[in-house]
N, C-alpha and C positions, 0 to 999 in steps of 0.2 A: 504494500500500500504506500501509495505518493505521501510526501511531506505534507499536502493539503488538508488531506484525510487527519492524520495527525494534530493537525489545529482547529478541526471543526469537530465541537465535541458533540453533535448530533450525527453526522456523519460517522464517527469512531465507534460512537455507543451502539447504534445499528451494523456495523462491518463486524466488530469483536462480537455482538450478538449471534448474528447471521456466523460467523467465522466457526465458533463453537459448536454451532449445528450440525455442521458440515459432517457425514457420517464419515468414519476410516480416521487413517495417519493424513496430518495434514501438518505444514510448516510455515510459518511466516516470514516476511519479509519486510522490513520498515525504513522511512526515510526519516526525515525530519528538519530538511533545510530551513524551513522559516521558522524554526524552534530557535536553530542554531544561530539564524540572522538576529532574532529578537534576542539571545544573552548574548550575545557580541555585543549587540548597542548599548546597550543596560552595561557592559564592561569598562564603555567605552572602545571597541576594536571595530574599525571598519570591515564591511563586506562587499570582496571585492571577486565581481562575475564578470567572465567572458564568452558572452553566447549561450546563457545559460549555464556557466558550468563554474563552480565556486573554485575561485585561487583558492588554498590554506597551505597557509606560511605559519609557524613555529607559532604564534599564539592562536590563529584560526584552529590550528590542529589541537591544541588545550582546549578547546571550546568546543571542538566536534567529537571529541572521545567522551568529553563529560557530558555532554548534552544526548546525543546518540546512543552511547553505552553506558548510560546511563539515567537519567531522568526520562525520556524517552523509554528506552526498552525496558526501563524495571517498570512502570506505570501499567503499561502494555501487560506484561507479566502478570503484577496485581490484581488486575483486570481481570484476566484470562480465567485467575486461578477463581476470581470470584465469582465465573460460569458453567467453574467444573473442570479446566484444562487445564491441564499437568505441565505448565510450562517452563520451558527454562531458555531465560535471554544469553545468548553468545555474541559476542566479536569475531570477527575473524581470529583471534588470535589465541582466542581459547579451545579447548583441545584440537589444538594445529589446523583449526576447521575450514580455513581460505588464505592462501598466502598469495603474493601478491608482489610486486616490483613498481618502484616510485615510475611514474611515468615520464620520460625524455622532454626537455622541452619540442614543443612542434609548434607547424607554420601552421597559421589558418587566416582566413580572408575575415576578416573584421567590418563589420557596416557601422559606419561614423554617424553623427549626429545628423548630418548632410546627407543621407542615407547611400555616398560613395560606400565604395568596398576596399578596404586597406589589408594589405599582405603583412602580415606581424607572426614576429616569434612568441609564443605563452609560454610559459614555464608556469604550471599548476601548482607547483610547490609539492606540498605532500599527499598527494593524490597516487595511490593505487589504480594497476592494472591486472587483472585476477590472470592467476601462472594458474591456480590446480584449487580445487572444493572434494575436501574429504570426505567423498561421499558413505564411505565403508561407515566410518565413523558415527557420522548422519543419523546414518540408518540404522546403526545398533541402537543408538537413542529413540529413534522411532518405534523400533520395534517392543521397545522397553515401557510402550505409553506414552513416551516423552516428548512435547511439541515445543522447537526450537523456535525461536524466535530471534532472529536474526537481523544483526541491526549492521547499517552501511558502516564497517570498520574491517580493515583485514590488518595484515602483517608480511614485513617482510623477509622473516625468519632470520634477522640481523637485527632484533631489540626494537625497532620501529612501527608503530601504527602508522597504518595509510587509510586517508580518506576516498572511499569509491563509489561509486551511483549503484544506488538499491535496486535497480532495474536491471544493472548486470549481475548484482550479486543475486536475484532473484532469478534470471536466465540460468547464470553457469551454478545456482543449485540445484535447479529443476532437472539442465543436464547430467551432473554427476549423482543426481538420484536414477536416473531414468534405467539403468542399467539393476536396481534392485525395486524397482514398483512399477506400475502403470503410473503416469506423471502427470498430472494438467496443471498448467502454469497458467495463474488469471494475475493480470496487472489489473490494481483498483485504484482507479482516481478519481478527481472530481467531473469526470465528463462521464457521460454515456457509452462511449464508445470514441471510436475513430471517426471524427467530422467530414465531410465531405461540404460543409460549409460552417465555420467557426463560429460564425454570429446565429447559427439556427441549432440548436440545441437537441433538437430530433432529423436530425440530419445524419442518422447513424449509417457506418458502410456496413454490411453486415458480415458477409466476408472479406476478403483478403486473402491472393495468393501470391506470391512471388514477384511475377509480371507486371501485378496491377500495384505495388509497392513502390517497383523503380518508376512507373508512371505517374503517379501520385508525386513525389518526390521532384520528378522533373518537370511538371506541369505546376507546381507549387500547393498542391492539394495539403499536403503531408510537411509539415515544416517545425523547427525546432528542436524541443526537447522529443516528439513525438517520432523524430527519425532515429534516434538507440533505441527507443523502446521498439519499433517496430523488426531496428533491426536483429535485436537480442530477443526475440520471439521467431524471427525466420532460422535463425543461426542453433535456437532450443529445438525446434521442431528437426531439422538436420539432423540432431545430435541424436534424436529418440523420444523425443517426449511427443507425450500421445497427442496433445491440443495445448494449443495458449489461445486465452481468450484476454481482449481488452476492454474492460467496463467500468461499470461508477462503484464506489465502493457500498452502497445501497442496493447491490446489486448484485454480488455475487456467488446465484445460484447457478450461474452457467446455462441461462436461460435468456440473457439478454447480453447485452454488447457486440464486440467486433469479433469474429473468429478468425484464426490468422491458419492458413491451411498453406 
């Protein structure tokens, strides 16, 4: 579930309800960016985005381990246990369960104020890029009753937290399960689904395959944060997992949203 979800605690209260319901082993995934933007300010620490994607530099990263691995995912936890699910909040870094490599700086095409497009090098800072998800491991907890709850932190098995998007850490767990369960991977946000027009709100696409991605993409249909998410559900589905679907977090029985085939 997106960062969104996270701050609206109508939305949360119905997702973690719905969530418990859910029959079988089931895992969660959590963001929490505008948790993390709000105690930064309150710290006094700027937050500072590149297309969507947060720089953390040595005090952002103080802010996203406490925030995320903790106020965030133990709440979450709390929650859970008080619907009856046996949960337990992880890091990446806790039993070796995602490691991860700081990621290089790289070039990207930057849109200015003037809405030109500028070629600029990023340096992310301490931002993760997921190497391996323990899935053996996972799953012995799963099998044990135990519902992981999974917060955007990995490690880089050199004493370091890295910050990395929930979306992939939701992908490449879904993957490295896929090989000991049937899988469905549902990303929950605040939209319905995949828009086929932003400003109309029941303009959902209902499938989605492949072909109709890179089109979407190129015609500008598909834009933003919503081109990793779409593309770490093409890249899950590859690897083995049986469906990813994209909906509102209100919503997820797997009866409504985008299906990514």
């Amino acid at each position: 579930m997106g960062g969104a979800v996270v701050e609206d605690e109508a939305q949360l209260t119905q997702l973690l309800k719905d969530f418990s319901a859910i029959p079988g082993k089931k895992v969660l995934v959590h963001g929490g960016g505008r948790k993390a933007t709000q105690v930064a300010s309150q710290l006094g620490i700027e937050s500072k985005m590149v297309n969507g994607r947060r720089i953390t530099d040595k005090e952002m990263l103080q802010v996203v381990t406490m925030v995320y691995g903790g106020l965030v995912n133990k709440n979450l936890v709390a929650q859970l246990q008080a619907h009856g699910v046996n949960a337990l909040g992880l890091t990446g870094a806790d039993i070796n369960a995602i490691r991860s490599h700081q990621r290089p700086p790289v070039k990207m095409n930057i849109t200015a104020e003037d809405g030109t497009s500028v070629s600029q090098t990023i340096d992310f800072g301490f931002v993760g890029d997921v190497d391996s998800v323990n899935g053996k491991m996972l799953s012995t907890l799963i099998h044990e009753g135990i519902t992981p709850v999974m917060s955007p932190l990995t490690h880089d098995q050199q004493g370091h937290i890295l910050n990395t998007n929930a979306d992939t850490i939701a992908g490449e767990t879904a993957k490295a399960l896929a090989p000991f369960f049937d899988v469905t991977l549902i990303f929950s946000f605040e939209k319905k689904g995949v828009l086929s027009n932003p400003d109309d709100e029941d303009s959902v696409i209902p499938v989605i395959h492949l072909n109709d991605f890179k089109r979407y993409v190129a015609d500008g249909t598909v834009v933003g944060g919503m081109i990793p998410k779409l593309d770490n559900a093409f890249k899950a589905i590859e690897a083995g997992v049986k469906k990813v679907i994209i909906t509102q977090a209100t919503a997820i029985d797997g009866e409504h949203g985008t299906v990514i085939q």
